[in-house]
C-alpha positions in Angstrom: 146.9 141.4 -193.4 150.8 142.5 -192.9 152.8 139.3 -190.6 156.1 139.5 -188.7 156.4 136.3 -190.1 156.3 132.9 -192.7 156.1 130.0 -191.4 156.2 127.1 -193.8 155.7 123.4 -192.9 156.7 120.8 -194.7 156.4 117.3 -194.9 158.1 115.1 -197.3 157.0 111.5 -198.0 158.7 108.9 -200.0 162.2 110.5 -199.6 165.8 108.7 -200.1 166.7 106.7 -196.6 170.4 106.9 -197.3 171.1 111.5 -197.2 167.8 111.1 -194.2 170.7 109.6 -191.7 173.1 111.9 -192.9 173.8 115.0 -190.6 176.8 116.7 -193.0 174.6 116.4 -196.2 171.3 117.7 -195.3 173.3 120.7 -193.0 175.0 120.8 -196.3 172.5 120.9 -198.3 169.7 123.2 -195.8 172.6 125.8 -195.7 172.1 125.8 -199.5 168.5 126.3 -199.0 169.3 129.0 -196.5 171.1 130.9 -199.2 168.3 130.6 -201.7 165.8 132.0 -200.1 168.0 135.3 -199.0 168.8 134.4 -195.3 171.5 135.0 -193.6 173.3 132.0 -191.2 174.0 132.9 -187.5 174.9 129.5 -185.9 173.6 125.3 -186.8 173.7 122.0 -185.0 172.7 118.4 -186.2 172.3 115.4 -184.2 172.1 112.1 -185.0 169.9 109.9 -183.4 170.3 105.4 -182.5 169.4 103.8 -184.1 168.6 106.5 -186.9 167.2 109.7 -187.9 168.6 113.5 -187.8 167.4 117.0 -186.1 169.0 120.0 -187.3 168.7 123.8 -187.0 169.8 126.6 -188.9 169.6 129.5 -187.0 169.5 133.1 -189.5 169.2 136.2 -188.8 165.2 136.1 -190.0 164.5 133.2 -187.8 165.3 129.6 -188.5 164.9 126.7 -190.6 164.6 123.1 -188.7 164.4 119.6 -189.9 163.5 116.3 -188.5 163.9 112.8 -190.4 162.4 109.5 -190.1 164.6 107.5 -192.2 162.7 104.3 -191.3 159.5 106.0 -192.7 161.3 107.7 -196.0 160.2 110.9 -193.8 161.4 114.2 -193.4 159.5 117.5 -191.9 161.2 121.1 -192.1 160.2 124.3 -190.9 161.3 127.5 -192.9 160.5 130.0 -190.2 161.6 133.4 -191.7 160.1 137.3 -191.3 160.4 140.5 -193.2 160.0 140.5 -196.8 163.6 140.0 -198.2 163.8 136.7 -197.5 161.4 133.9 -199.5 161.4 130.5 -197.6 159.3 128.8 -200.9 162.7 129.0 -202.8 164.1 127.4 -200.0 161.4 124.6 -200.3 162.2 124.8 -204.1 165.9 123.7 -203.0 165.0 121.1 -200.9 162.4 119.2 -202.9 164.9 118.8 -205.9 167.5 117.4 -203.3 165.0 115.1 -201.5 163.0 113.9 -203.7 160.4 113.3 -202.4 157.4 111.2 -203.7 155.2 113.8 -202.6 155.1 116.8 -200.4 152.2 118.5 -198.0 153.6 122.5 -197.4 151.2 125.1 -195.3 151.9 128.5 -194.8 150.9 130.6 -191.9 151.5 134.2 -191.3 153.3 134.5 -188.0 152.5 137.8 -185.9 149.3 139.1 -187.6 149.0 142.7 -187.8 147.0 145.4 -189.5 147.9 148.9 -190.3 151.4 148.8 -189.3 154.5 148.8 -191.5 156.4 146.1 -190.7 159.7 145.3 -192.9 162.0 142.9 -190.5 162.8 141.2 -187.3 163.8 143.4 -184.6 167.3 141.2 -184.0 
């Protein structure tokens, strides 16, 4: 079955406190990931939140990638929302783990806007 879509979730357990409450490096370094899997940047915001943790988006032109950290918790969770088949959010994921670190990792795919029989290349933008 053909999807408009990949949609990978990931959480990441037993990750570095210190870059988890740090809005420049992990834009920084998600922009990286961004380029690694093919995508192209539109726009991004981070926020910091009190007493800790970060949310960030990167918007591209095949979707978005988002993350959320729980410092506290050695916690982060990103989505690498992408569609059409230039663009490969697993090396994005790739990117990521080396810079996290994490302990471990829990990553599902699911195939956004299932169709069959149609020919379906890329997001209409």
């Amino acid at each position: 079955m053909k999807s408009l879509g990949r949609h990978l979730l990931v959480d990441y357990y037993g990750c570095g406190s210190s870059l988890l409450n740090d809005p420049v490096m992990l834009e920084k370094h998600l922009k990286i990931a961004v380029s690694k899997a093919g995508a192209t940047i539109v726009s991004s915001t981070f926020r910091t939140f009190e007493p800790y943790g970060v949310s960030g988006i990167i918007i591209i032109a095949e979707s978005h990638f988002a993350i959320h950290t729980w410092p506290e918790y050695n916690f982060a969770s990103i989505d690498f929302f992408t569609c059409g088949d230039s663009v490969d959010p697993r090396k994005a994921n790739e990117y990521i783990e080396k810079v996290l670190l994490p302990e471990r990792y829990d990553i599902r795919e699911i195939g956004r806007g299932n169709f069959s029989n149609m020919n379906i290349t890329k997001c209409a933008i």
